[in-house]
C-alpha positions as MATLAB code, in Angstrom:
seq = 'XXXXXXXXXXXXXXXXXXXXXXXXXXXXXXXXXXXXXXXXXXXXXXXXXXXXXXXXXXXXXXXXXXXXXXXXXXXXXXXXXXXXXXXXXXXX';
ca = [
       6.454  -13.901    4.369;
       4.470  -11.361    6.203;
       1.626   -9.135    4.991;
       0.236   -5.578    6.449;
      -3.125   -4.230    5.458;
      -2.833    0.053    5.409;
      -5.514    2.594    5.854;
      -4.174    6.305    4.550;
      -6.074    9.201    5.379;
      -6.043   12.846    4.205;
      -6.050   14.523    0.707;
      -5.238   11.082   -0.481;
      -7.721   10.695   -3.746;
      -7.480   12.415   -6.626;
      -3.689   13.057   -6.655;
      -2.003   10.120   -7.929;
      -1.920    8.036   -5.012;
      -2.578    5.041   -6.726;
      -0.399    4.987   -9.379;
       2.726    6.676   -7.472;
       1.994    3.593   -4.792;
       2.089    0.980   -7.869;
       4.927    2.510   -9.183;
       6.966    2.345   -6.051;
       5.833   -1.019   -5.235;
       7.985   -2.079   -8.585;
      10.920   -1.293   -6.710;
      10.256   -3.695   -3.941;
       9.636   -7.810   -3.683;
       6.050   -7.270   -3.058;
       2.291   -8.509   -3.862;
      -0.353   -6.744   -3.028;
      -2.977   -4.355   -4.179;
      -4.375   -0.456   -3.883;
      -7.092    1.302   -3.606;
      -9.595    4.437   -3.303;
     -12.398    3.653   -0.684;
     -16.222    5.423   -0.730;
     -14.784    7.493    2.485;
     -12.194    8.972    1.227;
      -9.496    6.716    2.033;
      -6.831    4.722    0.664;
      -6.998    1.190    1.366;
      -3.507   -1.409    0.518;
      -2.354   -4.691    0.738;
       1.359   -6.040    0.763;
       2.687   -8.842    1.417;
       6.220  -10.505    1.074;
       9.667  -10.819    2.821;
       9.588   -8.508    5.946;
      12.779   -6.386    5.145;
      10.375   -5.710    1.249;
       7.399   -5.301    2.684;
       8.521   -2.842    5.394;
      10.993   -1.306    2.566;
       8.036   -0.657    0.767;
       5.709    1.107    3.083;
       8.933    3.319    4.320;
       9.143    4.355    0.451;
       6.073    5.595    0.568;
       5.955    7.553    3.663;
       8.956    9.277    2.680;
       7.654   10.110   -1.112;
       6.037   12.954   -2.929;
       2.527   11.485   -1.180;
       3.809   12.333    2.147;
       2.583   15.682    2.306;
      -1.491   14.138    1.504;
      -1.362   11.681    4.215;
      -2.748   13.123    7.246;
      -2.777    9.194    8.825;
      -1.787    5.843    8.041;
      -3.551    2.697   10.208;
      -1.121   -0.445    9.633;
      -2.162   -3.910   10.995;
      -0.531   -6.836   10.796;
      -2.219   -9.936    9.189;
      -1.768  -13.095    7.960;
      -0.034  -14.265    4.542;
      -3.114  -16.340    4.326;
      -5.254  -12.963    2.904;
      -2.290  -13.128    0.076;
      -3.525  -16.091   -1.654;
      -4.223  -15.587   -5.360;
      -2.491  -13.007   -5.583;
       0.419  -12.222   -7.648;
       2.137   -8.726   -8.765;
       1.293   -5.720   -7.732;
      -2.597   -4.215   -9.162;
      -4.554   -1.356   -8.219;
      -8.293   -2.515   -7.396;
     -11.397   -0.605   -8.958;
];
């Protein structure tokens, strides 16, 4: 199991980003979470098999969202930040 933690920048809040990221994320063998930061950003979590996980964040660079994100930031960390968690949730 392996887990990334993304940063996506650009016109990334107040679209849909969210939701369209939780929706995709059904489609995949991922946990995780999303969500809208004070700067403007979009902050995520996923973790799970590599081949998902990577799966996953390809979906979404290649969907409808594209166009808003001006810059992603992934980093590699450990499954260890995926305890508790279960599903897929956007954050508050």
């Amino acid at each position: 199991m392996i887990a990334k933690h993304v940063f996506y920048e650009g016109r990334v809040q107040g679209i849909g980003f969210r939701y369209t990221v939780r929706q995709i994320a059904k489609g995949y063998e991922v946990i995780g979470w999303v969500r809208n930061l004070p700067d403007g950003r979009v902050e995520l979590l996923a973790g799970g098999p590599p081949e998902e996980v990577d799966g996953f964040l390809d979906a979404i660079a290649e969907s409808e969202l594209a166009g808003f994100i001006k810059n992603q930031q992934v980093h590699s960390v450990t499954a260890a930040a995926l305890m508790g968690l279960s599903g897929f949730s956007i954050k508050p």
